[in-house]
N, C-alpha and C positions, 0 to 999 in steps of 0.2 A: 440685464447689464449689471455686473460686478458695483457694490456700493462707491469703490475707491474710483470708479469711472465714470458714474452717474454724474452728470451735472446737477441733476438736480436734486441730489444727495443734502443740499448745503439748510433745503429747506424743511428737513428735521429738528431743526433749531429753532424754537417758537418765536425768539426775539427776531431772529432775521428774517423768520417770515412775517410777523407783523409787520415790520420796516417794509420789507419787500412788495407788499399787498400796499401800504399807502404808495409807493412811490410810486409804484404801476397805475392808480388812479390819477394821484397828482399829474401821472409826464403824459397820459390819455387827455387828462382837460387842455394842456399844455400844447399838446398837439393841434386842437381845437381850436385853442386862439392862436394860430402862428394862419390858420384861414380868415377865422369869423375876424379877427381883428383888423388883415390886410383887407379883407371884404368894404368893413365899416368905414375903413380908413378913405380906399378908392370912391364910393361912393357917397362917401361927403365933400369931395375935392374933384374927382372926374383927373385926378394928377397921382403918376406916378413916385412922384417926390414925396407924397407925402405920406405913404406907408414908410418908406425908408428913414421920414421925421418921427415915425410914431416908437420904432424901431431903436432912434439912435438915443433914448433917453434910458431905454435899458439896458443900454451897453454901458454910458459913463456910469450910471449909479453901482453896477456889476465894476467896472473897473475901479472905482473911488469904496467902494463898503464891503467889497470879499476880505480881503486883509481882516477888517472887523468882525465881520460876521464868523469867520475862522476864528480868530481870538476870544471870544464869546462862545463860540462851541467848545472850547480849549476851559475855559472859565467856569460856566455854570452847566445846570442841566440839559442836555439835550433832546429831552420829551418838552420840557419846556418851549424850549427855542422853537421847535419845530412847530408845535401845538400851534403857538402865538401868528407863526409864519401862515401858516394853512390858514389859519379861521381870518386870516386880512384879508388876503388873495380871494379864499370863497367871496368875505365881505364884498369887495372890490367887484369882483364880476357881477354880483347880484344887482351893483347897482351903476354899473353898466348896461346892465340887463332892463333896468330898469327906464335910465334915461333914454335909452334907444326906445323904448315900447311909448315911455312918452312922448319925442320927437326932440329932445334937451340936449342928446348929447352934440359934441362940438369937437375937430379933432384935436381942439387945445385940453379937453377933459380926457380926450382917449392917451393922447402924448403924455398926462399929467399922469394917467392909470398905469400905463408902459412904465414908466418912474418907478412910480410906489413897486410894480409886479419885480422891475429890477432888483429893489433894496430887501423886497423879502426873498428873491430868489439868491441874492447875496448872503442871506444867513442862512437859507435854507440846504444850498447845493454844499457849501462846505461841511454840515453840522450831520448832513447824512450819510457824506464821504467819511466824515472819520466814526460814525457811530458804528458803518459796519465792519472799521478798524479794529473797535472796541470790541466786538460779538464776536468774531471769526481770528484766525490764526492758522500760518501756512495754508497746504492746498484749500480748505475752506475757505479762507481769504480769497487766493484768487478765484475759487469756484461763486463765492459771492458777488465778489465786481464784475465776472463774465456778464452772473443772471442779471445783475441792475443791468449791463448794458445790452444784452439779449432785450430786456423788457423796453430800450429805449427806444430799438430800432422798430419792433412789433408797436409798441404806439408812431414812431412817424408813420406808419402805415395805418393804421386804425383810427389815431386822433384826424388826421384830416378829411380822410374819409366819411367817419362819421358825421364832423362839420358841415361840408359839402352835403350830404341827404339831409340831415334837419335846415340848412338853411335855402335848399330846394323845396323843400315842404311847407305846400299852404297852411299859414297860422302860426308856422313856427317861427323861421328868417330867423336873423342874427342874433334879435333880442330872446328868441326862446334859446336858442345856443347860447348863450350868454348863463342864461339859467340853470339849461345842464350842465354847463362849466361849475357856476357855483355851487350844484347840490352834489356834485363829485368830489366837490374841498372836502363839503359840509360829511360826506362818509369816509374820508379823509384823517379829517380832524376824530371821527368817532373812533376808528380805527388806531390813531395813535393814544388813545384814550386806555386802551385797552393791553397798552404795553408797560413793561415796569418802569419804575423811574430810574433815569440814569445819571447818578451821582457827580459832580462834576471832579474832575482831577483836582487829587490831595494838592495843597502847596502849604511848604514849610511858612512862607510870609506872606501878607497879604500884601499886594501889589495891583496897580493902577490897569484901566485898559492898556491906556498909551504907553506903558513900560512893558505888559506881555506884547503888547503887536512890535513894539521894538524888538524886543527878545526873540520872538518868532521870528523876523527880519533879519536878524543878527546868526541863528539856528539855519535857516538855509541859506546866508551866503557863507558860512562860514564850514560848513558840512559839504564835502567837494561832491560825494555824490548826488546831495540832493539837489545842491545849486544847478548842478547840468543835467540829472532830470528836468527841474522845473524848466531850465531855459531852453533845453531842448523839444518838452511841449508845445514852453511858447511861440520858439521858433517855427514848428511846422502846424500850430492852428492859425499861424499869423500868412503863413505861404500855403502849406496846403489846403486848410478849409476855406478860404474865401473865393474859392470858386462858385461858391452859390448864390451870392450877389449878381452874377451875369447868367447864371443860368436861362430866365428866360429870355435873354437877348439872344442866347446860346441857339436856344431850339428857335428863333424867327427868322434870324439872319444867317447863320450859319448853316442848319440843318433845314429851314423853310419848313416848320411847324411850326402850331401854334402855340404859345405860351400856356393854353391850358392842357397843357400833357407834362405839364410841368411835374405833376401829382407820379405819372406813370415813370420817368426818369426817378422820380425821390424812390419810388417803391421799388425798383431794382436795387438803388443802391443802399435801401435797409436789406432786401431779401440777400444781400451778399455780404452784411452785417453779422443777420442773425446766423446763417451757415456758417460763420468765423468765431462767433462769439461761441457757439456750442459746442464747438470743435474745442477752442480752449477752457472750455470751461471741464470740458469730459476728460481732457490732457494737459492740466496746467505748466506751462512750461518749466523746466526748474533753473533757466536763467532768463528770468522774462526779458532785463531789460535789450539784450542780444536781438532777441526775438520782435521785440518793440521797435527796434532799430532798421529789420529786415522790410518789417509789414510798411514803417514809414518809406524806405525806398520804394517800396510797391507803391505805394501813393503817389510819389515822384513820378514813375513811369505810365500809371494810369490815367496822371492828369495831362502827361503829355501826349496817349494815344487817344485822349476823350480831345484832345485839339486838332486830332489828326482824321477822328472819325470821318468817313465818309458819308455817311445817312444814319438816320434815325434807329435802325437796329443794329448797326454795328456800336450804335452810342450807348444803348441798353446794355448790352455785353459788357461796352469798358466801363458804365456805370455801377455794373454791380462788382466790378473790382475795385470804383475807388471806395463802395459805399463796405466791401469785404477790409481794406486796408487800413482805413480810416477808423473805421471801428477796431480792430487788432490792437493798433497801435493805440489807441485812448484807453483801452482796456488795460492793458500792458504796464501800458506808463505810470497810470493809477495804481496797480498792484506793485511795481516798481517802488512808487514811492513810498508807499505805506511799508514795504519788508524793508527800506532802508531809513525809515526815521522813527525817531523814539515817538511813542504813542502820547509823551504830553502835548507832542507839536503837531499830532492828527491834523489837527480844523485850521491851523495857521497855515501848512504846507499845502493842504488840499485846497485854500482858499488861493494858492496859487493859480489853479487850475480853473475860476471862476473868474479870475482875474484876466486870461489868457483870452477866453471867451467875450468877457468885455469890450476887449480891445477888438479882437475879431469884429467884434456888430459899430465899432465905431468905423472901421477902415475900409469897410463895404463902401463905403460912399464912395473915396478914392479909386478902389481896385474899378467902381462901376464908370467912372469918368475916366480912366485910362482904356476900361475897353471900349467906351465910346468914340475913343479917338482912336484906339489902335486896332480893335476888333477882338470880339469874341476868341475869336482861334490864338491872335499871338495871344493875347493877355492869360490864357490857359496854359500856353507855352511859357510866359515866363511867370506862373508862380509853380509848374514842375519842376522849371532852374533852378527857382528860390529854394522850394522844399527840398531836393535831392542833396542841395550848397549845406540846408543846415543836417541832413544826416550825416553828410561827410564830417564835418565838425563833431559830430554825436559819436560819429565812431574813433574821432583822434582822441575824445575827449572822456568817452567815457572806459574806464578799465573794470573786468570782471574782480567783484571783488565782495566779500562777505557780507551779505544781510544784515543789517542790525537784528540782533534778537526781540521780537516781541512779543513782548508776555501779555498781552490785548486779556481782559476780564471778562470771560464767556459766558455769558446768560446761564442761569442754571434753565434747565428742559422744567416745562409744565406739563 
């Protein structure tokens, strides 16, 4: 394959593939606890309520400290930031890991853990979106956010997975999974060890946090394209992704499966991820945000024939379309944003997008009491309404229109 079409061209770059190599561990353990955690959670309560309590303490802190953690990657070093980020989270699971093997833990300590995972995953998810701002430029640019997100879908596939057989396996259960979580930080944090250090953005004056996150506040409402990027994200992770709240009420009631196939739905809808990610990674689009705009319709329509499925494998099918769309467009939008904003506001604008997600894990509670009452199938149907209402908006609102230029500071090659 021709260099200029390779996807994975991007990882010639020593700095992007050191990043690239922690993230793909980081979002593999990450995988892991989205199991071992809902595991721990059900089996200390025998209540579904209460994985969704353990859940919703990492959504406020993600909604309440991306803004921050953006500003902060915008600020100081980002080998830093990140370093500090990883070696808590390992800390954290180990002794999770720990309390489980002694019989301590409690789901007020695991809710408490969800916190803390929130508040470093709030400095962490912004500070590595703009670093690979900083390393890459044009088609490497988008050929890098493809690979990060190629790598996200292949761990939802992997990380749960793997979960699932260690915590089947005698002697191991959730507190040895706990442990593998933390020694994948711990080569993690080795891994960032081994990267250069990355200087933080010159500024003429020294200035307060709370004056840059103003200013980065002030920078995307006041930049028209970036403003309806960001709102345009937010509108359709807030409509279109919260269909996985009901998921498995989805496959009980609706389709009469079990809840534990739950795993086989998610893995359709990365394998239709990763096909899409590859795709744009090998042919970056050169008006992504057009393109971002199409794929988020495609998610409209997907979520409304995923309401309409008849059985179980016609569900598989439209699942790997919403999990193909879904990914497109996050892809998309992320390289979008980044070719249209100045590179000092990297970590502010990207922490937009962590903010988006926040909300997301808060409003699952809501989206899952409306299909309680209303059922699986409408409530599918009306968050396709919702999502198709904000592309329509996306397409009055957004005009094709020139790049900002980034001149991003490219690692020299080792």
């Amino acid at each position: 394959m021709d260099s200029g079409q390779n996807p994975f061209s991007v990882l010639r770059n020593t700095q992007y593939r050191l990043l690239f190599a922690g993230t793909t561990l980081a979002m593999l353990a990450f995988g892991m606890m989205q199991v071992a955690q809902g595991v721990v959670a059900f089996e200390l309560t025998g209540k579904n309520s209460a994985v969704g309590f353990v859940f919703l303490g990492q959504g406020i802190s993600m909604l309440i400290l991306s803004p921050v953690g953006g500003t902060l990657s915008d600020r100081i070093s980002k080998k830093r930031l990140l370093t500090s980020a990883q070696f808590v989270i390992g800390a954290m699971f180990a002794l999770i890991a720990i309390l489980i093997a002694t019989g301590l833990i409690t789901i007020l300590i695991l809710a408490a853990a969800s916190l803390v995972l929130g508040c470093m995953y709030s400095i962490m998810g912004p500070t590595r979106q703009a670093w690979v701002g900083d390393l890459l430029q044009g088609d490497e640019l988008a050929r890098g956010v493809a690979l990060q997100q190629l790598m996200m879908n292949s761990t939802r596939i992997a990380g749960p997975l793997l979960a699932g057989l260690l915590i089947a396996t005698g002697g191991v259960g959730t507190a040895g999974t706990y442990f593998g979580m933390a020694l994948l930080f711990a080569a993690v944090v080795a891994v960032l060890l081994q990267m250069a250090p990355s200087p933080p953005r010159p500024r003429t004056h020294q200035t307060s946090v709370r004056a840059d996150l103003g200013e980065g506040f002030r920078y995307i409402w006041t930049d028209r394209d970036v403003r309806m990027l960001a709102l345009v994200f937010v509108g359709i992770v807030l409509s279109g992704f919260s269909y996985q709240a009901i998921m498995p009420g989805y496959l009980e009631n609706s389709l009469g499966h079990p809840a534990s196939h739950l795993g086989i739905l998610y893995g359709a809808m990365a394998v239709g991820g990763i096909v899409v990610t590859l795709a744009l990674a090998a042919r970056p689009p050169r008006r992504p945000s057009g393109v971002m705009l199409a794929f988020a319709a495609g998610l409209a329509l997907s979520l409304g024939a995923l309401a309409a499925a008849p059985g179980f494998a016609v569900a598989l099918g439209v699942a790997a379309l919403v999990g193909a769309a879904s990914s497109g467009f996050q892809m998309l939008n992320n390289v979008s944003l980044m070719q249209r904003s100045e590179p000092a506001y990297f970590g502010r604008v990207m922490a937009v997008t962590m903010m988006a997600f926040g909300v997301n894990s808060i409003v699952s509670y809501p989206v899952g009491l409306i299909a309680d009452a209303a059922g699986e199938r409408a409530t599918l149907g009306g968050l396709a309404v919702a999502c198709g209402s904000v592309v329509i908006v996306g397409m009055v609102a957004l005009r094709p229109r020139r790049a900002v230029a980034v001149h991003a500071a490219i690692a020299p090659e080792t």
